[in-house]
N, C-alpha and C positions, 0 to 999 in steps of 0.2 A: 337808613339811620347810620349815623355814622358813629366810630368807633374810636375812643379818645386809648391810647396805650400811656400809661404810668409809668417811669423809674421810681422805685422807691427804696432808698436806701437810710438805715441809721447814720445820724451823726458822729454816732462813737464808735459803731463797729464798720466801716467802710467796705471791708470785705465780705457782708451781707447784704443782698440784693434783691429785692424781687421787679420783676414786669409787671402789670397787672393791664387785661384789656376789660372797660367798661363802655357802655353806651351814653352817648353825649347826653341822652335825658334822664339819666341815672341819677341818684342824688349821693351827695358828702360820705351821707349815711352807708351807703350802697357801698362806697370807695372803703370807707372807715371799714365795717366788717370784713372787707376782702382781703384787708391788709393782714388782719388778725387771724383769716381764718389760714391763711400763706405761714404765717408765723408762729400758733397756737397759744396763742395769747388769747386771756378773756375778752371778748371787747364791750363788755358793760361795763366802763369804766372812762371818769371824766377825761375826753380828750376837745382836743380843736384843731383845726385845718386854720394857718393863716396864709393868706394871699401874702405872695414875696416879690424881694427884687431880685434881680439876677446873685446879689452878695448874699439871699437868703436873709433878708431885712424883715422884720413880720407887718404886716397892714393886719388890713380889717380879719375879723375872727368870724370862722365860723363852728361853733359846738356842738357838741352831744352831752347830755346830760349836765347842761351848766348848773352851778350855784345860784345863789340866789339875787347876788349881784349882779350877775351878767345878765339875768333876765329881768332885770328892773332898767337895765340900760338897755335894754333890747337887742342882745344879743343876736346874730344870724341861727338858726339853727340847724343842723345838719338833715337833718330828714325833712328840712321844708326847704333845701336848698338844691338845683339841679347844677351840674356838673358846667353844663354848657352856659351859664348864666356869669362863671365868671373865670371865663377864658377868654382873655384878652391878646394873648399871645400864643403863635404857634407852639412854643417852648415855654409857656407858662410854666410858674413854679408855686409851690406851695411848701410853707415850713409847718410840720402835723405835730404835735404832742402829742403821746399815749399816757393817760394816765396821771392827774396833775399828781396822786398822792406818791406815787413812784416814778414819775416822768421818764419817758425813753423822746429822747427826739430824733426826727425821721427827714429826711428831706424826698421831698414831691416832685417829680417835675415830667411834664407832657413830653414826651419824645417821638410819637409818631398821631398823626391823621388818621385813619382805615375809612374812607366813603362810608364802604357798604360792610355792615353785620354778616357774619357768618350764622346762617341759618340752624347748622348743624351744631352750636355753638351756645351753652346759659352762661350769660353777662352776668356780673362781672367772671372772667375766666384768667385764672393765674395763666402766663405766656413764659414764663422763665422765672426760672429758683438757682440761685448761687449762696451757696454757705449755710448757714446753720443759726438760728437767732439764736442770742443767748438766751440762756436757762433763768427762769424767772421761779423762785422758791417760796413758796405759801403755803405757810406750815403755821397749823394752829391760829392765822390770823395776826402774829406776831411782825407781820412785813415782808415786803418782797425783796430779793437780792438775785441781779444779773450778774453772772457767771459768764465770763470772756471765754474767748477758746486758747486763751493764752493767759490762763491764771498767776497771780500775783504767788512768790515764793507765801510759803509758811513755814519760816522758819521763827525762832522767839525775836520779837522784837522787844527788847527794855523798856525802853521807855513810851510805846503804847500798852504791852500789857502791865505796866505800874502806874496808867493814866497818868503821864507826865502834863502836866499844866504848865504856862509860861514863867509861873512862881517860882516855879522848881528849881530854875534856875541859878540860884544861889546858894542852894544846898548841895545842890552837884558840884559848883566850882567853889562850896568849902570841902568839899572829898578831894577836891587837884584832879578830879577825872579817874582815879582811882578803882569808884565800886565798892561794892558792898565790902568785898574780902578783903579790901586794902590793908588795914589794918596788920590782919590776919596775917598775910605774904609778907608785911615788911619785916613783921618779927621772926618768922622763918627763914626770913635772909641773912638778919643780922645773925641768928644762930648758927648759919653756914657758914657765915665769916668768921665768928667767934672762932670756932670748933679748926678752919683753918688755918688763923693767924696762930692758932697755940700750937698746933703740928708744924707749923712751918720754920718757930724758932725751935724747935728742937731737934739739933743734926743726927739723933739717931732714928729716927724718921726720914729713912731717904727713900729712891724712884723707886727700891724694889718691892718696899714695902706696900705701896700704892698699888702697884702689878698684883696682887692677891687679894683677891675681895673677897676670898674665903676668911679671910684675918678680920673683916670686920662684920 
């Protein structure tokens, strides 16, 4: 029996990687769990394997848990599909979706033959783990959020947390780009100018007086 090995890497986190060795009469389904059980992802969750081109182009679909469309068109589906049925090429590739409601996408691709099965061995068997998937957060049922391993700053951003919309636009550029405290600041200026134009024509106001800021 021989022995199909997998690269499987995300498209958005490339420095995540798994191997995976499966048996050529193994099915989608079979691959599909092994990926998640490598990753700790749920894997009841709608995804699909599409057959690719080398640029990761998507052909035909093959699903797990489709909708109700895909199986009015007759969808392929993964647990009735075996591995070796459609491997065309030694470096076959496959583009995977996890999850249509949260989509992660993964790219697939055949890297090694094996003949003969390892006896000693239950297919599918993880061969190699490099990096850390991201963190998938489900909480309360409210939605999933992947966490990079190179998190995005949190510092305030204006105008996402003021839900800036494209509207806004012209309310900001009647401010001159200013801000809220504009206003505020320019009249504090002008009161520093004031306060200094009037010490200034006064020559009994000279440098030494300035030198003591006990005096004011």
């Amino acid at each position: 029996m021989a022995i199909y090995r997998f690269k499987v890497s995300f498209e958005d986190f490339d420095e995540v990687v798994r191997e995976i060795d499966i048996k050529s009469n193994q099915t989608f389904e079979d691959l599909h769990k092994a990926i998640h059980q490598s990753t700790g992802y749920n894997p009841e969750k709608s995804s699909s394997f599409y057959i690719s081109t080398d640029h990761w182009i998507k052909g035909d679909e093959i699903a797990y848990l489709p909708n109700q469309r895909k199986v009015d068109r007759g969808v392929a589906l993964m647990e009735n599909s075996k591995l070796s049925s459609f491997i065309e090429d030694p470096h076959q590739k496959f583009y995977y979706i996890y999850n249509f409601d949260r989509p992660f996408d993964f790219h697939v691709e055949l890297i090694k033959i094996i003949l003969q099965a390892d006896p000693n061995v239950q297919y599918p068997a993880l061969f190699k783990k490099i990096g850390e998937a991201p963190k998938i957060i489900d909480k309360n049922n409210f939605g999933q959020v992947a966490v990079s391993s190179n998190p995005v700053s949190t510092d305030f951003d204006f105008l996402n947390e003021m839900n800036f919309v494209p509207e806004d636009t012209e309310e900001i550029e009647a401010m001159d780009g200013r801000g809220i405290s504009a206003n505020q600041t320019d009249d504090d200026d002008h009161d520093d100018d004031s306060d200094t134009d009037e010490f200034s024509d006064d020559e009994s106001y000279g440098d030494e007086a300035y030198d003591d800021k006990e005096d004011y």
